[in-house]
Backbone as a ProteinNet text record, in pm:
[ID]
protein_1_A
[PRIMARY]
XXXXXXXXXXXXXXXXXXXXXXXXXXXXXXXXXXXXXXXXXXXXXXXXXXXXXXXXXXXXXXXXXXXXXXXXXXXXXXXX
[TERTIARY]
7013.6	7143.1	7233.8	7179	7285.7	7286.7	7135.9	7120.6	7158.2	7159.7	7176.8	7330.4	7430.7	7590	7613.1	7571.1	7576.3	7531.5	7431.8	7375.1	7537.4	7562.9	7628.7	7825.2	7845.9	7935.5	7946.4	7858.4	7799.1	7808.9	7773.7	7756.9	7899.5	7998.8	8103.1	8197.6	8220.7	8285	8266.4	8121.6	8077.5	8153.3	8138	8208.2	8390.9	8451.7	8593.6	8610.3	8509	8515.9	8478.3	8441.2	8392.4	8443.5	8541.4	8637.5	8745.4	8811.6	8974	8918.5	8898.2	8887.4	8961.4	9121.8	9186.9	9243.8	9235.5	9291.7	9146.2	9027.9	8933	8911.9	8966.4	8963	9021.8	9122.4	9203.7	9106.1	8969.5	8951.5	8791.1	8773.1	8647.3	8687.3	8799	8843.7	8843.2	8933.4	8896.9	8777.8	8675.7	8539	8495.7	8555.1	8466	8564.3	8636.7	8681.6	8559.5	8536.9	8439.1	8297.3	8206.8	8132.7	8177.9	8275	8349.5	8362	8414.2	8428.5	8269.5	8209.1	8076.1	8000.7	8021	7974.7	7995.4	8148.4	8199.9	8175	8152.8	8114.4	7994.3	7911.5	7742.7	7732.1	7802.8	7809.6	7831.5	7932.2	7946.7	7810.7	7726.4	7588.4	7559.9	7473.4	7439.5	7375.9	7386.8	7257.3	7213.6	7068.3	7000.7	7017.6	7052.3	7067.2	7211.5	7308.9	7398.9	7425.4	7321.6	7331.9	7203.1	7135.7	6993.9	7111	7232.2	7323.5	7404.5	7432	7545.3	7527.4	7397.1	7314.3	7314.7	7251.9	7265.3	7453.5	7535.9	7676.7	7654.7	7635.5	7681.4	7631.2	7495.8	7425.9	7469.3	7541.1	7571.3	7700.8	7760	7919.6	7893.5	7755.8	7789.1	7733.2	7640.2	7617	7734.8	7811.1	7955.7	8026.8	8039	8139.1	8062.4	7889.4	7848.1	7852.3	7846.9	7864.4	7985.6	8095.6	8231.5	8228.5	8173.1	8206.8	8074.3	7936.8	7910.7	7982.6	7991.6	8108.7	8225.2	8302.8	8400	8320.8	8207.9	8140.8	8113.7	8069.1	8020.3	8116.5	8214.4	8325	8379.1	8361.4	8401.4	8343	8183.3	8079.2	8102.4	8173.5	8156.5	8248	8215.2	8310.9	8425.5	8471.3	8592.3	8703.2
12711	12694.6	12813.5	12905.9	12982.2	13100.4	13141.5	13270.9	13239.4	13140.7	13091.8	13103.8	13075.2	13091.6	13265.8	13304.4	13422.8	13542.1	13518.1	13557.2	13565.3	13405.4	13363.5	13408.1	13444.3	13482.5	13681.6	13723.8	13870.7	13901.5	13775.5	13823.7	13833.4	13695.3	13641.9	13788.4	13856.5	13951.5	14091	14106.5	14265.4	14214.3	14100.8	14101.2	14145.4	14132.6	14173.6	14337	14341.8	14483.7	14593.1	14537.3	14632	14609.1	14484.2	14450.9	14542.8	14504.2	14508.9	14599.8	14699.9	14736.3	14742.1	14756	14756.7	14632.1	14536.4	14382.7	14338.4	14403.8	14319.7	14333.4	14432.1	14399.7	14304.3	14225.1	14090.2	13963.1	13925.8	13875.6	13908.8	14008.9	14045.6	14048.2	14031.7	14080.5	13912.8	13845.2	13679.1	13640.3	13654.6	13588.5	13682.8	13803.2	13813.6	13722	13671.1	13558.6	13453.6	13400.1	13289.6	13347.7	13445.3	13442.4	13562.5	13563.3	13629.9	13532.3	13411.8	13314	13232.5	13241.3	13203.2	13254.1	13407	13513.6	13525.5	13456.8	13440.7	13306.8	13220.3	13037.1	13102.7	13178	13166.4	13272.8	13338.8	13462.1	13422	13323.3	13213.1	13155.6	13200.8	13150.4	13235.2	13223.7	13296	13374.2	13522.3	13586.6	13622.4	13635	13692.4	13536.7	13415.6	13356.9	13360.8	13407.1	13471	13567.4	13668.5	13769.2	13697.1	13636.5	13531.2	13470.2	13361.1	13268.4	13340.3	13479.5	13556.4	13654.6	13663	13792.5	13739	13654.5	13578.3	13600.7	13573.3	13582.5	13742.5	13827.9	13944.3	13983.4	13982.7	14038.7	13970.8	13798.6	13839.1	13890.8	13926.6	13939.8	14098	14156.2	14309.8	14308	14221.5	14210.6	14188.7	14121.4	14076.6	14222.6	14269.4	14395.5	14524	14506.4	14628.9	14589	14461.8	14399.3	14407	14414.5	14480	14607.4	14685.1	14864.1	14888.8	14869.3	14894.7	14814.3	14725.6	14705.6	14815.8	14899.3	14967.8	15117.2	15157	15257.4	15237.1	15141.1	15139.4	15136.4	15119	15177	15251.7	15329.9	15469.3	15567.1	15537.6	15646.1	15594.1	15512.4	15500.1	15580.6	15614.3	15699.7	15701	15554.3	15465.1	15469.7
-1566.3	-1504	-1533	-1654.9	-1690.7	-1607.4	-1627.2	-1541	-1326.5	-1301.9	-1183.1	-1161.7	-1251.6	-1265.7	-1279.3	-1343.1	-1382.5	-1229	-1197.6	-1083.5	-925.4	-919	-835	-864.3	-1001.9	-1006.6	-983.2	-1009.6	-962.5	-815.2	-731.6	-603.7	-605.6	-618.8	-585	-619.9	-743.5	-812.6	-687.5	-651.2	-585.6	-425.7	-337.3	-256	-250.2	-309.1	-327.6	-396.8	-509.4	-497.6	-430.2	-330.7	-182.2	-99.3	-103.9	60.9	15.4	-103.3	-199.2	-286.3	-313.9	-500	-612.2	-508.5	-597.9	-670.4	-625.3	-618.8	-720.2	-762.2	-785.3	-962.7	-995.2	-1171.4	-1205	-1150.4	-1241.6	-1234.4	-1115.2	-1145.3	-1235	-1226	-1343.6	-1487.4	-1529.5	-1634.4	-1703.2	-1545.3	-1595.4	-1583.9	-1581.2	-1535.8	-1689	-1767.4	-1902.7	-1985.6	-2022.5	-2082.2	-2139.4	-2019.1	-2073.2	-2123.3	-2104.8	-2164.6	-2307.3	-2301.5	-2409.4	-2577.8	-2484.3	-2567.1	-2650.7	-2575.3	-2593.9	-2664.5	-2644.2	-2787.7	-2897.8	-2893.4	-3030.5	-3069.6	-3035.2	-3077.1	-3119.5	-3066.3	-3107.7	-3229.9	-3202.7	-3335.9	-3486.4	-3482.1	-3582.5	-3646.4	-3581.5	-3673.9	-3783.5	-3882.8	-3993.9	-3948.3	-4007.4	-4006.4	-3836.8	-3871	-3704	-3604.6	-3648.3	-3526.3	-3472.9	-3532.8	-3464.5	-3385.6	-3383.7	-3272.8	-3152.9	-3214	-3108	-3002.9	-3051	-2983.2	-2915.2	-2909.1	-2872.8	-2782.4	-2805	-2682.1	-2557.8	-2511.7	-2363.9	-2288.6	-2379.8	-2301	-2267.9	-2396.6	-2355.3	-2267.6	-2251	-2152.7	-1938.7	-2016.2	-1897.3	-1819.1	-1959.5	-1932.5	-1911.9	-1942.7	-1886.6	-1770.7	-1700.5	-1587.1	-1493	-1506.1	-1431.5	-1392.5	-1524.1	-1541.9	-1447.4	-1446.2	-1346.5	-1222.4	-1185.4	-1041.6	-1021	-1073.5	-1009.5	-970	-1078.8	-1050.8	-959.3	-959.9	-849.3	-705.3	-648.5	-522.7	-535.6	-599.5	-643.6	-563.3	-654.5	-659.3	-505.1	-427	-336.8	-178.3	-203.3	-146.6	-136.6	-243.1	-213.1	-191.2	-165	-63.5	45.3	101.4	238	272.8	468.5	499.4	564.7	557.2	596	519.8
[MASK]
++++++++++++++++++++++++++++++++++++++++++++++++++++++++++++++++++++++++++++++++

């Protein structure tokens, strides 16, 4: 379910940063919040299962953050 949210919020994020770019960091910035928060609940573990519980957010909270800037990136090779 996680990677399926994660996936669907990526598309959701790259559409606006390729319609709007400029309008589209406020809501990428809110969408790293929550798996922001999640990194830190799981990090709270001892030891190596704290970075085990905490890796999944990050990884998908940097996925989020490249699915904005590519839509960004990708607007501005066009020749419109």
């Amino acid at each position: 379910m996680g990677v399926v949210a994660v996936v669907a919020v990526c598309a959701v994020l790259a559409v606006p940063a390729f319609l709007v770019p400029g309008l589209s960091r406020r809501p990428e910035r809110g969408t790293r919040r929550t798996p922001g928060a999640g990194a830190r609940a799981g990090g709270k573990a001892p030891g190596i299962l704290g970075r085990l519980f905490s890796k999944p957010f990050h990884t998908g909270s940097r996925a989020m953050s490249r699915s904005g800037s590519a839509g960004r990136r990708s607007r501005g090779r066009m020749p419109f």
